[in-house]
Backbone as XML, in Angstrom:
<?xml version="1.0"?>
<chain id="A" units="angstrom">
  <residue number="1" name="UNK">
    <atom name="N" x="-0.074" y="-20.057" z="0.063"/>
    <atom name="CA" x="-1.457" y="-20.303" z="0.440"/>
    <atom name="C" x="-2.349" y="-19.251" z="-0.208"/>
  </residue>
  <residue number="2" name="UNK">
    <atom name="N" x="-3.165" y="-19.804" z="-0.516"/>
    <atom name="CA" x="-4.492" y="-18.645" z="-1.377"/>
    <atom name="C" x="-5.616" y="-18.546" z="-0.472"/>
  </residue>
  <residue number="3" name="UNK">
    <atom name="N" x="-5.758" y="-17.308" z="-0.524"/>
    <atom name="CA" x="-6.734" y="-17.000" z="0.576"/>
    <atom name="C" x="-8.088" y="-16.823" z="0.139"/>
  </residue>
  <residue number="4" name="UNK">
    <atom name="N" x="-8.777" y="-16.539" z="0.939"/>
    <atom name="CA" x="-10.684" y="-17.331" z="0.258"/>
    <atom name="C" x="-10.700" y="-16.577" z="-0.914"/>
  </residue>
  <residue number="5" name="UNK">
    <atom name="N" x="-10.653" y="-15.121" z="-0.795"/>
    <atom name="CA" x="-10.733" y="-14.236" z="-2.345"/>
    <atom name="C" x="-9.868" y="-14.397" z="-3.297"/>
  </residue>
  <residue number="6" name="UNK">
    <atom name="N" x="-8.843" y="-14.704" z="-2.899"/>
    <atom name="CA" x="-7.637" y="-14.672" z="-3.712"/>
    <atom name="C" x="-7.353" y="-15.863" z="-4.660"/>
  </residue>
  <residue number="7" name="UNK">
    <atom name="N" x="-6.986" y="-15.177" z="-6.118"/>
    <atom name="CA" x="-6.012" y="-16.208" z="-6.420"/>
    <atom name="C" x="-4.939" y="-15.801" z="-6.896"/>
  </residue>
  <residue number="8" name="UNK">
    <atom name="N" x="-3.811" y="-16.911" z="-7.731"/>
    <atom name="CA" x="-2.655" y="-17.045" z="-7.959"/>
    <atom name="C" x="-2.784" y="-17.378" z="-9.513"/>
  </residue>
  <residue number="9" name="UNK">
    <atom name="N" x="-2.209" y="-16.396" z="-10.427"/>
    <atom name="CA" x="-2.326" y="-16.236" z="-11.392"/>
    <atom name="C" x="-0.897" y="-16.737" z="-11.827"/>
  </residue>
  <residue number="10" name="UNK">
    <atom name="N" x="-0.816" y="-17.856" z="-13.030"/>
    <atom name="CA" x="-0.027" y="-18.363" z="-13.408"/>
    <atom name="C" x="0.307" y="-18.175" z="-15.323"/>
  </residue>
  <residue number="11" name="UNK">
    <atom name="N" x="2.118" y="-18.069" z="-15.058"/>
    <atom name="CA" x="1.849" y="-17.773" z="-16.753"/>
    <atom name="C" x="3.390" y="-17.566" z="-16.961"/>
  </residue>
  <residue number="12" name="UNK">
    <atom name="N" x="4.063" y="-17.035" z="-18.233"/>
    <atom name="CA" x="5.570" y="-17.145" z="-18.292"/>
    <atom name="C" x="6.084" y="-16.029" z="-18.964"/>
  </residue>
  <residue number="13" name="UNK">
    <atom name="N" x="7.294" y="-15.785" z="-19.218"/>
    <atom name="CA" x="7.683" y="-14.742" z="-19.885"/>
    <atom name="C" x="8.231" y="-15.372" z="-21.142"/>
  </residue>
  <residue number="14" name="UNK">
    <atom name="N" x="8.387" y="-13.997" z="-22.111"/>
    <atom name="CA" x="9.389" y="-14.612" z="-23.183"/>
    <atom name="C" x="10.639" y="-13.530" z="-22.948"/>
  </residue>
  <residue number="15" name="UNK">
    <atom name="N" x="10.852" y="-12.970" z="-22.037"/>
    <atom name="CA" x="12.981" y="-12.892" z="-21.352"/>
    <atom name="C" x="13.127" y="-10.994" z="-21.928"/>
  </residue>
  <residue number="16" name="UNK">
    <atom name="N" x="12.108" y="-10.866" z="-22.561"/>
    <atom name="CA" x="12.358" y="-9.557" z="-23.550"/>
    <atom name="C" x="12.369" y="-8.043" z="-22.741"/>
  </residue>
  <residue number="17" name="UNK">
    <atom name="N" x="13.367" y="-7.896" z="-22.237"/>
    <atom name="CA" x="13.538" y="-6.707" z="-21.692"/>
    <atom name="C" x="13.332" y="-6.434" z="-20.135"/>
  </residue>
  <residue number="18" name="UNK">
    <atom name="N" x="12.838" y="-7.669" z="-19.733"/>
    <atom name="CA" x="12.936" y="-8.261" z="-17.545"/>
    <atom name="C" x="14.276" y="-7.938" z="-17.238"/>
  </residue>
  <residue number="19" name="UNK">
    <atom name="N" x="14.477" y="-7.032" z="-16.270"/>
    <atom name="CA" x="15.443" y="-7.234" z="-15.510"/>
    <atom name="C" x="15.383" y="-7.433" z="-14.149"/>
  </residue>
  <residue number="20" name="UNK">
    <atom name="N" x="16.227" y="-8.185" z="-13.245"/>
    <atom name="CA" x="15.507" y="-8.543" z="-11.998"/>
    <atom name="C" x="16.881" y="-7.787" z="-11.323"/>
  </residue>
  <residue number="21" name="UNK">
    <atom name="N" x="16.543" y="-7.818" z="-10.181"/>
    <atom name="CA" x="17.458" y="-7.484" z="-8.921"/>
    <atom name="C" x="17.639" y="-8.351" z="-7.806"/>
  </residue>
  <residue number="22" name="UNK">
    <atom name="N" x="18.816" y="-9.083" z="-7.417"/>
    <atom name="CA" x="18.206" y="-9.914" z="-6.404"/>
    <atom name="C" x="19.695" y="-9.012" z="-5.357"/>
  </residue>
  <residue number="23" name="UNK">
    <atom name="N" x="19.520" y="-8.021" z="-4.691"/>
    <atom name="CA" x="20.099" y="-7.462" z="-3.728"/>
    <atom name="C" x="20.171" y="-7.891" z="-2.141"/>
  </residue>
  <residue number="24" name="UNK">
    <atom name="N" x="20.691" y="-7.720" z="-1.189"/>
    <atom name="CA" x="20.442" y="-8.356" z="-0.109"/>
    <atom name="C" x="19.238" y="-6.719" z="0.685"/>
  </residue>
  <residue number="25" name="UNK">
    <atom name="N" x="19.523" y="-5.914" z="0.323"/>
    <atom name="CA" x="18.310" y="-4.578" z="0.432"/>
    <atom name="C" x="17.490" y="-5.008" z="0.034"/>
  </residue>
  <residue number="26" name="UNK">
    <atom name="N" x="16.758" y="-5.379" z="-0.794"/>
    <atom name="CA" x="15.963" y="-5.606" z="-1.452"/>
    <atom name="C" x="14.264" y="-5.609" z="-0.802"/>
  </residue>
  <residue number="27" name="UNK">
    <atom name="N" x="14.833" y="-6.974" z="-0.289"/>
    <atom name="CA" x="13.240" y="-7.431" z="1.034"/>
    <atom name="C" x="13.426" y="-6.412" z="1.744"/>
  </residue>
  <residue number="28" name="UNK">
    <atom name="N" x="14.504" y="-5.974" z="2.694"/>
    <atom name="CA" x="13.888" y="-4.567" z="3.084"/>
    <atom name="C" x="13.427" y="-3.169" z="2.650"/>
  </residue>
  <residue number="29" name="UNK">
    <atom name="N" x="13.765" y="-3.066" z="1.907"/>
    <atom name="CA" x="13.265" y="-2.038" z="0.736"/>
    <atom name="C" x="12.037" y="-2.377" z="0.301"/>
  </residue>
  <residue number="30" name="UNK">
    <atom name="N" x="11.250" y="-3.361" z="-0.213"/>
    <atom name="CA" x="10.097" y="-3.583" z="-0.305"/>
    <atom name="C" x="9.259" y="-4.071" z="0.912"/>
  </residue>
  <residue number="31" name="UNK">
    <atom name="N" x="9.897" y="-4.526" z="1.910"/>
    <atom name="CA" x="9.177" y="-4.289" z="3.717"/>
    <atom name="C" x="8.320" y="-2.871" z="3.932"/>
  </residue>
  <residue number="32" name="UNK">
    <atom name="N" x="9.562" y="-2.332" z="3.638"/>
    <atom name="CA" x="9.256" y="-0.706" z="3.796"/>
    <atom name="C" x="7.962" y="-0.181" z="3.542"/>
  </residue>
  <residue number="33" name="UNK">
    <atom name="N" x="7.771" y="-0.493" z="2.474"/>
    <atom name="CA" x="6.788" y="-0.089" z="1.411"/>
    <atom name="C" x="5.253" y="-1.042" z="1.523"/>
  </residue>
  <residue number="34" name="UNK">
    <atom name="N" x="5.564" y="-1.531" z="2.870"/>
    <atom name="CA" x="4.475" y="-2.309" z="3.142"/>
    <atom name="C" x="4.006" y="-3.522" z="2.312"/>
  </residue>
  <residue number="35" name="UNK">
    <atom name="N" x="4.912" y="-3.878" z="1.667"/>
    <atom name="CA" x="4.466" y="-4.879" z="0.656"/>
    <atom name="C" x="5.044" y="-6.441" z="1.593"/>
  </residue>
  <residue number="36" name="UNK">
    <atom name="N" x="4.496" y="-7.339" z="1.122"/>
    <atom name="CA" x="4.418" y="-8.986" z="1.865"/>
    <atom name="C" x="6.240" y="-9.332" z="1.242"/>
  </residue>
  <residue number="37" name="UNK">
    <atom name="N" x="6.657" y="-9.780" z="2.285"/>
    <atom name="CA" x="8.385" y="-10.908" z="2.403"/>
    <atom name="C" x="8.298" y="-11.897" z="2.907"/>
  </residue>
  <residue number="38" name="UNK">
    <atom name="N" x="9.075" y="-12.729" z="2.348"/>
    <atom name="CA" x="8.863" y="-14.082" z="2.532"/>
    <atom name="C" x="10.524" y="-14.763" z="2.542"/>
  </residue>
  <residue number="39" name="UNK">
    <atom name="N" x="10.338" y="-15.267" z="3.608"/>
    <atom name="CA" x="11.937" y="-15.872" z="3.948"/>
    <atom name="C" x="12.409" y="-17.502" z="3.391"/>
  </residue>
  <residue number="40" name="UNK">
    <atom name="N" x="11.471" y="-18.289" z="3.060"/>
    <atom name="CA" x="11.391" y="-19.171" z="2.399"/>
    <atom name="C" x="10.949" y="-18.921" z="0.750"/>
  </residue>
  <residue number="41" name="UNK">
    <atom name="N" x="11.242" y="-19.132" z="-0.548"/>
    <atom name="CA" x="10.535" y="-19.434" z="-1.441"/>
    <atom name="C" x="9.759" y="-20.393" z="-1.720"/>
  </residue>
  <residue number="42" name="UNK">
    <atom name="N" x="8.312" y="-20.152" z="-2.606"/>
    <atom name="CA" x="7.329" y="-20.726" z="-2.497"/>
    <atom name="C" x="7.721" y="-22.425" z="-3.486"/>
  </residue>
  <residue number="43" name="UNK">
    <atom name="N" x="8.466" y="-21.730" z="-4.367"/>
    <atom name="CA" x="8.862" y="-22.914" z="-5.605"/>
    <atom name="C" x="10.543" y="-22.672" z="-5.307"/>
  </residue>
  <residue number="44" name="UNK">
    <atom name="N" x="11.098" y="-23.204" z="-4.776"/>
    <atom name="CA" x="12.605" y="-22.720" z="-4.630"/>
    <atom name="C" x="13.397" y="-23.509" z="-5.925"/>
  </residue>
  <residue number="45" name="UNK">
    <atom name="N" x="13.000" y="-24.136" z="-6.789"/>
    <atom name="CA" x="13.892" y="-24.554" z="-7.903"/>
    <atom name="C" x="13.491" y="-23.641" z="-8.941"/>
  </residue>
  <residue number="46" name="UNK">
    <atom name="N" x="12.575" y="-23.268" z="-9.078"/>
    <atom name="CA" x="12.088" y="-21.378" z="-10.185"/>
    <atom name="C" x="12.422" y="-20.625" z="-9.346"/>
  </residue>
  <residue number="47" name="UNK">
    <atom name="N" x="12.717" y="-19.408" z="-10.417"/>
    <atom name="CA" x="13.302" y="-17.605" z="-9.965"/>
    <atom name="C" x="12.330" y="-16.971" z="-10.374"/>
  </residue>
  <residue number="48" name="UNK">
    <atom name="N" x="10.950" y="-16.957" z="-9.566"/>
    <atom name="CA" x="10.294" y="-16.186" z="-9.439"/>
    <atom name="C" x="10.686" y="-14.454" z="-9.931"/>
  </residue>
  <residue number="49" name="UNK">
    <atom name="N" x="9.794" y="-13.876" z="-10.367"/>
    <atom name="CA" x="10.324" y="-12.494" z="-10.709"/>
    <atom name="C" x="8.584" y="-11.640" z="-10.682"/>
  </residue>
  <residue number="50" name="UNK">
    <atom name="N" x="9.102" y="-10.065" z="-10.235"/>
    <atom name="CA" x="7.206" y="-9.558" z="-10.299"/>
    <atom name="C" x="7.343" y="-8.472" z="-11.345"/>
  </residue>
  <residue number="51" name="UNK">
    <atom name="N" x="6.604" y="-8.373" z="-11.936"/>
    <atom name="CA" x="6.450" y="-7.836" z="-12.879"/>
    <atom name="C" x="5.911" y="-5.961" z="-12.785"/>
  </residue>
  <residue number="52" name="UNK">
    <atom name="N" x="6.672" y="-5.254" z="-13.484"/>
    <atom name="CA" x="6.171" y="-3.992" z="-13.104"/>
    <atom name="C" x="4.973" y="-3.596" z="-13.290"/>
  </residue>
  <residue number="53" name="UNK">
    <atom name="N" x="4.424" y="-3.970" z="-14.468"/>
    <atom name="CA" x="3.081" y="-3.853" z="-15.338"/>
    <atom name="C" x="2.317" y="-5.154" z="-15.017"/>
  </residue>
  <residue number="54" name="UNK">
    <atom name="N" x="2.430" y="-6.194" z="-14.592"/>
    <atom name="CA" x="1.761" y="-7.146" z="-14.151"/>
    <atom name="C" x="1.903" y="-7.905" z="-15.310"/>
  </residue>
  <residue number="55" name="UNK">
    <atom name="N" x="1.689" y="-9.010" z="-15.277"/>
    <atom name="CA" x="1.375" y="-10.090" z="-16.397"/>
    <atom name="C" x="0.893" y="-9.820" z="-17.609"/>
  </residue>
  <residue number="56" name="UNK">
    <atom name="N" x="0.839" y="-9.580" z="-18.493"/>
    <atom name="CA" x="0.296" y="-9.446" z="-19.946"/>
    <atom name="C" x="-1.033" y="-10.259" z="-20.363"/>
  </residue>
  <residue number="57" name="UNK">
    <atom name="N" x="-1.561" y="-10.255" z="-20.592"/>
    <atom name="CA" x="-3.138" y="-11.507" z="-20.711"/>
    <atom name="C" x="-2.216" y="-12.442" z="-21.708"/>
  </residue>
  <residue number="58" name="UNK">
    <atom name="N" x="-1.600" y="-12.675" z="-22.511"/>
    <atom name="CA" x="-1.499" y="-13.423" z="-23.250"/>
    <atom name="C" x="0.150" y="-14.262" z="-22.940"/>
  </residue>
  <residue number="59" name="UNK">
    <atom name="N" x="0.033" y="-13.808" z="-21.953"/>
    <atom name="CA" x="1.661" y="-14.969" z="-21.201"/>
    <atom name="C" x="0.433" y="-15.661" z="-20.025"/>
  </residue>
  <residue number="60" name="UNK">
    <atom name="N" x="-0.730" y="-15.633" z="-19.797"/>
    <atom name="CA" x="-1.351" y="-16.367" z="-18.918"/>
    <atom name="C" x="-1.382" y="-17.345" z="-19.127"/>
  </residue>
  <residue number="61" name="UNK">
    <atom name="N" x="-1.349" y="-18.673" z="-18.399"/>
    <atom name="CA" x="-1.537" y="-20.155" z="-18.592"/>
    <atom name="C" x="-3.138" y="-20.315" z="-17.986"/>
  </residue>
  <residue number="62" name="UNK">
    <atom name="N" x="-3.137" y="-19.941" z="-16.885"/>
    <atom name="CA" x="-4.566" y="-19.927" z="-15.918"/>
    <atom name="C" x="-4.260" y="-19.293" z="-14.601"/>
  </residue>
  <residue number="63" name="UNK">
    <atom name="N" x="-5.249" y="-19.638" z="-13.718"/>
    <atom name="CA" x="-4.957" y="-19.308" z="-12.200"/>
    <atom name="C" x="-5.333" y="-20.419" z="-11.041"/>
  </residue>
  <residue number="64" name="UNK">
    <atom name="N" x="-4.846" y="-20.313" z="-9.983"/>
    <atom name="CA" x="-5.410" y="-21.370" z="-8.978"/>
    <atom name="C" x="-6.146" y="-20.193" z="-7.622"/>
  </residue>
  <residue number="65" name="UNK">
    <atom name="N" x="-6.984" y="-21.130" z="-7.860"/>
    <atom name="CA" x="-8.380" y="-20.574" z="-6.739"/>
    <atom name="C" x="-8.472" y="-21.470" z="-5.850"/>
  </residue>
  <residue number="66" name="UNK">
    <atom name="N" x="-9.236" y="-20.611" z="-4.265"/>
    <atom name="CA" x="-9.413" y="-22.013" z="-3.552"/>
    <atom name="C" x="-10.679" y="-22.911" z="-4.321"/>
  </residue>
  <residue number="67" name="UNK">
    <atom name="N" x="-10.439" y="-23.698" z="-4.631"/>
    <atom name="CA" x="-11.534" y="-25.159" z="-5.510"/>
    <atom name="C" x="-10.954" y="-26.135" z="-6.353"/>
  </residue>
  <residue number="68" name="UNK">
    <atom name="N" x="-9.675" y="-24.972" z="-7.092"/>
    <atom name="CA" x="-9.411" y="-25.715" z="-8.286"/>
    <atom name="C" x="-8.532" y="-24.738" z="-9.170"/>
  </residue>
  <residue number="69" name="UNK">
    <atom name="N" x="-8.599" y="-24.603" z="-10.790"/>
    <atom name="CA" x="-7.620" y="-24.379" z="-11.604"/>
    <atom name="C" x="-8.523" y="-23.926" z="-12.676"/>
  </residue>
  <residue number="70" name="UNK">
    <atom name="N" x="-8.237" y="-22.472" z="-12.657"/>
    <atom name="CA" x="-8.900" y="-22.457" z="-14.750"/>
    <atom name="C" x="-7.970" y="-22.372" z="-15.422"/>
  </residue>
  <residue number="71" name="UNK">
    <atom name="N" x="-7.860" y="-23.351" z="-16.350"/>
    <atom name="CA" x="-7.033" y="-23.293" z="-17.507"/>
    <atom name="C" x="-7.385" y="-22.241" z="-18.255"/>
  </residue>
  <residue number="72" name="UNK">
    <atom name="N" x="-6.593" y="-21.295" z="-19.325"/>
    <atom name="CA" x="-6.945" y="-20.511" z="-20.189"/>
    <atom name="C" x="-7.424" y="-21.640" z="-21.472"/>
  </residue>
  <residue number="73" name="UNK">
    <atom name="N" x="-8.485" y="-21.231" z="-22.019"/>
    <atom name="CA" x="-8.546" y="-22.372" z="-22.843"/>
    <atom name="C" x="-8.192" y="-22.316" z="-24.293"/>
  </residue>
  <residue number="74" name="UNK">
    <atom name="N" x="-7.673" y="-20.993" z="-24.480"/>
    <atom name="CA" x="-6.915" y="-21.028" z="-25.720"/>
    <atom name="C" x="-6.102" y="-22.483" z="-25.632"/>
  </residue>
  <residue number="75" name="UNK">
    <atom name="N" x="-5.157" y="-22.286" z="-24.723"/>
    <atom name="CA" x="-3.894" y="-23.192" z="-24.541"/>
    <atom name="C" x="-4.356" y="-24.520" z="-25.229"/>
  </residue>
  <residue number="76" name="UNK">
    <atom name="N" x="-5.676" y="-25.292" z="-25.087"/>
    <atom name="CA" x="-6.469" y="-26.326" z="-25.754"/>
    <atom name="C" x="-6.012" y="-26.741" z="-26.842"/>
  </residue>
  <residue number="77" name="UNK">
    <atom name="N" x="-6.357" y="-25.776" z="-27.826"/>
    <atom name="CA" x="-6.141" y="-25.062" z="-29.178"/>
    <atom name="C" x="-5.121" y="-25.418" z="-29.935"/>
  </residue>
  <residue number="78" name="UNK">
    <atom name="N" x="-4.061" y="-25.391" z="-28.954"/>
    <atom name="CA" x="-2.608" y="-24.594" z="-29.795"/>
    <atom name="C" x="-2.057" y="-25.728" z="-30.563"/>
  </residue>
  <residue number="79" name="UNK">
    <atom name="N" x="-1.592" y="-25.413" z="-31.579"/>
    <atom name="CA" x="-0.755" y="-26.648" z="-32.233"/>
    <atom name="C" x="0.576" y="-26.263" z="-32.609"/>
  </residue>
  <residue number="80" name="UNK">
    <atom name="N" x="1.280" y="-25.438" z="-32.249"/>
    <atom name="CA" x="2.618" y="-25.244" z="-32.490"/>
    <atom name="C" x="2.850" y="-24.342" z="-31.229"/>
  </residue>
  <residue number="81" name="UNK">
    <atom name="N" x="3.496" y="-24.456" z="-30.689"/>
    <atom name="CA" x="3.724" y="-24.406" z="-29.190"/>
    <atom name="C" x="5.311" y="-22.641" z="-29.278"/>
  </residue>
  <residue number="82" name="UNK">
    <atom name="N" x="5.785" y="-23.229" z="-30.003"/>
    <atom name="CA" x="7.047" y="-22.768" z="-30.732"/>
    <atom name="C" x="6.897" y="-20.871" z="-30.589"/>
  </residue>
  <residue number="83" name="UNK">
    <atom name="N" x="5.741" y="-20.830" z="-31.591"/>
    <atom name="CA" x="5.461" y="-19.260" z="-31.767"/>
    <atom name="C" x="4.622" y="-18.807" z="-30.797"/>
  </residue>
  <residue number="84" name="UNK">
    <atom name="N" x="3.867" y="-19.435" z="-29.969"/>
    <atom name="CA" x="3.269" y="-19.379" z="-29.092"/>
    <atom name="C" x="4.223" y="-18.849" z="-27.741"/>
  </residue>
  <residue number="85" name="UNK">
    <atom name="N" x="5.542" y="-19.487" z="-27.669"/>
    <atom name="CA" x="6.303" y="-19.752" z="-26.011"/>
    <atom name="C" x="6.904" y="-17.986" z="-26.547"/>
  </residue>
  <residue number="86" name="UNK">
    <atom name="N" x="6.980" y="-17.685" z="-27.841"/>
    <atom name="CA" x="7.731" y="-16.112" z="-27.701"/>
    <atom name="C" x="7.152" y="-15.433" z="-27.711"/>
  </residue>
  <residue number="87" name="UNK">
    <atom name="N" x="5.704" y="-15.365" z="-28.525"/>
    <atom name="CA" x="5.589" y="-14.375" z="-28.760"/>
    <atom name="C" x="3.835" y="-14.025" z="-28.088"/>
  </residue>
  <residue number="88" name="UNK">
    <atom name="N" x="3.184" y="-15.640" z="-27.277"/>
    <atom name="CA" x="2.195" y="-15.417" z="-26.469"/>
    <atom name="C" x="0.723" y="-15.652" z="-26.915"/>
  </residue>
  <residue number="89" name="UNK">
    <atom name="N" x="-0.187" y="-16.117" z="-26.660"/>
    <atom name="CA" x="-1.149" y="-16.752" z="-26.531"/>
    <atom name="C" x="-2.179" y="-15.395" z="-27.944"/>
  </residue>
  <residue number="90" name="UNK">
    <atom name="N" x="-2.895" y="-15.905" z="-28.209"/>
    <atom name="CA" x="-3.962" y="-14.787" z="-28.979"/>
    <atom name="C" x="-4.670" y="-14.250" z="-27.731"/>
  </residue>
  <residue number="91" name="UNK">
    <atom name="N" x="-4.923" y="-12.717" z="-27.950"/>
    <atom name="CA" x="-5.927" y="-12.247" z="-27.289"/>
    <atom name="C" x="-6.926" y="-11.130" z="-27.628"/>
  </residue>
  <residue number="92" name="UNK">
    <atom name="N" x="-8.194" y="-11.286" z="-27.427"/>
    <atom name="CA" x="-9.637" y="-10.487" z="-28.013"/>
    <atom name="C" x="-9.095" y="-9.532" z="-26.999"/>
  </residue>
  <residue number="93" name="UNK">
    <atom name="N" x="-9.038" y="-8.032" z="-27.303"/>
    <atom name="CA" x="-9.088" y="-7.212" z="-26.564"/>
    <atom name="C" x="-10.016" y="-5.925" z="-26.782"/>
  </residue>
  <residue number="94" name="UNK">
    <atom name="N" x="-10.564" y="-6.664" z="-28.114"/>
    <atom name="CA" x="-11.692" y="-5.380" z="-28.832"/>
    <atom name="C" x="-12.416" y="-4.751" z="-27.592"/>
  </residue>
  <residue number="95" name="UNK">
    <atom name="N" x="-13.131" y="-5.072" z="-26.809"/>
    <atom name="CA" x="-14.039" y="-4.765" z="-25.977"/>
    <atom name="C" x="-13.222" y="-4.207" z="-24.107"/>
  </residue>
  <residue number="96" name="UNK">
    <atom name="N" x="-11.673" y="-4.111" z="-24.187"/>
    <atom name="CA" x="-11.246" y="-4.133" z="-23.339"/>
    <atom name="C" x="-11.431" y="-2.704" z="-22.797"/>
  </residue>
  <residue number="97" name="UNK">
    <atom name="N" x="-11.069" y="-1.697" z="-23.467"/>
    <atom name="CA" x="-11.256" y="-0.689" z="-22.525"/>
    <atom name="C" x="-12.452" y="-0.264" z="-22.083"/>
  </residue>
  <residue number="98" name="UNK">
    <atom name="N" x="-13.838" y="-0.905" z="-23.024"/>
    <atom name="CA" x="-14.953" y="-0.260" z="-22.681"/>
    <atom name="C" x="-15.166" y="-1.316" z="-20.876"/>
  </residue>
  <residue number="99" name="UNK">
    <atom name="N" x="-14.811" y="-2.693" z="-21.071"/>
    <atom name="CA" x="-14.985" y="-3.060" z="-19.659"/>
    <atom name="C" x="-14.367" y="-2.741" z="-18.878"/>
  </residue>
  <residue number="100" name="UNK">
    <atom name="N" x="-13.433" y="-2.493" z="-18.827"/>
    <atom name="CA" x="-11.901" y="-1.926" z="-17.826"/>
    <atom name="C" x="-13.108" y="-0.512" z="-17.264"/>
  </residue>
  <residue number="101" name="UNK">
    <atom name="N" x="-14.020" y="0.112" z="-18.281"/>
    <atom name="CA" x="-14.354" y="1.997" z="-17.574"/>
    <atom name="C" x="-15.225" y="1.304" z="-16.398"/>
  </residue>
  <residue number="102" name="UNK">
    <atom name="N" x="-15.690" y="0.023" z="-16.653"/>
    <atom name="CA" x="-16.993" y="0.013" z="-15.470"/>
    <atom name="C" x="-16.463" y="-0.596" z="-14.549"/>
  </residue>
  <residue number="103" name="UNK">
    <atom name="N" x="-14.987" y="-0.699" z="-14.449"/>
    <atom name="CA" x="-14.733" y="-1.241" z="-13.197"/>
    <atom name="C" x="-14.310" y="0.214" z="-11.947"/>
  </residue>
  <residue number="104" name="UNK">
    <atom name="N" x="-13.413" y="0.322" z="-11.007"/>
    <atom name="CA" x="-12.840" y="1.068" z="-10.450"/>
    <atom name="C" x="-11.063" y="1.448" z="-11.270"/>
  </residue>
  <residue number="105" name="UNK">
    <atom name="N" x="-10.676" y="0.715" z="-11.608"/>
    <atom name="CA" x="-9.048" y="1.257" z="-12.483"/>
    <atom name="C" x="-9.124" y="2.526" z="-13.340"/>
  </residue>
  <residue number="106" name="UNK">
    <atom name="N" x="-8.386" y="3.314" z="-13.108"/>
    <atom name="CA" x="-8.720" y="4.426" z="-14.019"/>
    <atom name="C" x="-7.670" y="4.456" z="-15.200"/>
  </residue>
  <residue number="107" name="UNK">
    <atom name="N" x="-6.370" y="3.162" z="-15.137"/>
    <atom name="CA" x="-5.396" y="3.536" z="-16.184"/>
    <atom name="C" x="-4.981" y="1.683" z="-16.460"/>
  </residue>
  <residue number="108" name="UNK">
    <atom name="N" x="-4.339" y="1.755" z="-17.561"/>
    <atom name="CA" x="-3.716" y="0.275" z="-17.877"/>
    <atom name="C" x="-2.926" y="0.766" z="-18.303"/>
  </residue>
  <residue number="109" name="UNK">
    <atom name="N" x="-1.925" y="-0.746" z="-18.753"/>
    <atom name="CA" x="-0.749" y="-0.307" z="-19.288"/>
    <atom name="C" x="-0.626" y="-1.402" z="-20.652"/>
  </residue>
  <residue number="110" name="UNK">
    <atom name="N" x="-0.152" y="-0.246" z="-21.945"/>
    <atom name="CA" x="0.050" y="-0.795" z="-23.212"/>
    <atom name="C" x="1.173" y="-1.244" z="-23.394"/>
  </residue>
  <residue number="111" name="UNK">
    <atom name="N" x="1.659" y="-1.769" z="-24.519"/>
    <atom name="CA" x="2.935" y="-2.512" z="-25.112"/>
    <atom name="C" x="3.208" y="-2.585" z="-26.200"/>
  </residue>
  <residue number="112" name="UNK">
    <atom name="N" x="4.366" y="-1.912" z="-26.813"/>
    <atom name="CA" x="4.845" y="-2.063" z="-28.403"/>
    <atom name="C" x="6.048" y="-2.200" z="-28.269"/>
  </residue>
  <residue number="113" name="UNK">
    <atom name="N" x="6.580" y="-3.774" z="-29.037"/>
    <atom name="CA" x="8.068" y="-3.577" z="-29.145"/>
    <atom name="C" x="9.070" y="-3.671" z="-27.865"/>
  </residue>
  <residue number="114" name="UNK">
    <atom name="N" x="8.193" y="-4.015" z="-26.715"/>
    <atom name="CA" x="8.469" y="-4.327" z="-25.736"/>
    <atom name="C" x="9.086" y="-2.865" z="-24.949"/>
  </residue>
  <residue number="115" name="UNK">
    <atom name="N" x="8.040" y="-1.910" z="-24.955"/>
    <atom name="CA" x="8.217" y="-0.460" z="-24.629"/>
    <atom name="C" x="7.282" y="-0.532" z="-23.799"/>
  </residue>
  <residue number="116" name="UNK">
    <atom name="N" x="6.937" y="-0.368" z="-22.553"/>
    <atom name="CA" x="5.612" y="-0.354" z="-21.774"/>
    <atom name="C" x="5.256" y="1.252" z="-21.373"/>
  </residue>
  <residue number="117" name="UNK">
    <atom name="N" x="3.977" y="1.655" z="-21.532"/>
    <atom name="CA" x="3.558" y="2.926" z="-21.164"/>
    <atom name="C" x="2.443" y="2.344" z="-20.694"/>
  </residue>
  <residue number="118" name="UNK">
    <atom name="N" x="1.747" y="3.623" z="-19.558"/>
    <atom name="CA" x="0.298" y="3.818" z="-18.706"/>
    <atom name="C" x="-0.319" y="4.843" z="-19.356"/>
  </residue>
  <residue number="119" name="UNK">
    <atom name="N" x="-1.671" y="4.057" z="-19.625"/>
    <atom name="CA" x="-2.751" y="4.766" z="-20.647"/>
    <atom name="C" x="-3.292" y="5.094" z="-19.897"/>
  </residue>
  <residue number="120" name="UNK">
    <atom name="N" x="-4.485" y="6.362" z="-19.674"/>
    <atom name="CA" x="-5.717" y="6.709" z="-18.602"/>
    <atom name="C" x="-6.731" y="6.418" z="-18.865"/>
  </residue>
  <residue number="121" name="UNK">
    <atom name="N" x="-8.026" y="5.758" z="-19.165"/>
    <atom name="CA" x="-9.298" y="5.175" z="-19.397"/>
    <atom name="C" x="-9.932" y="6.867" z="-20.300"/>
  </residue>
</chain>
């Protein structure tokens, strides 16, 4: 369920360096830590997985809001699907860190080679 502010950001991986854990500790170990468990899965035929760094902008498909669905609209676009499913959508990021300073985040996280580091604004 998506709650009035919230949405649900949708999108995929290409497998490169995810490792998951599915322990029976696990949900309690992240209980702990105050974070949300869930005893049912939401899609129980997908293996959901969360991401340390969060989603990448360019594995996004869209998101669902309460109203409706934005498609990313690259996806429109695409005509070979192929180089797209590995290696991820195009993305403008020229202007990213100057918008990222006027928000509240003080750090993001970069990617080379499938190496992830946290940058500071």
């Amino acid at each position: 369920m998506i709650k009035k502010n919230g949405a649900i950001i949708v999108g995929w991986s290409n497998n490169k360096g995810i490792k998951c854990s599915d322990s029976i500790d696990l949900k309690d170990t992240v209980s702990k830590y105050g974070f949300p468990t869930f005893d049912t899965p939401f899609y129980p035929q997908q293996k959901e997985i969360t991401y340390k760094c969060g989603l990448l902008p360019h594995f996004i498909v869209g998101f669902h809001y309460i109203g409706g669905f934005e498609i990313n609209p690259y996806i429109l676009k695409i005509k070979d699907f192929a180089k797209v499913r590995k290696e991820g959508l195009p993305v403008d990021q020229d202007e990213f860190i100057k918008k990222l300073s006027k928000t509240n985040y003080k750090s993001y996280y970069d990617v080379c080679d499938c190496f992830y580091w946290q940058q500071s604004i």
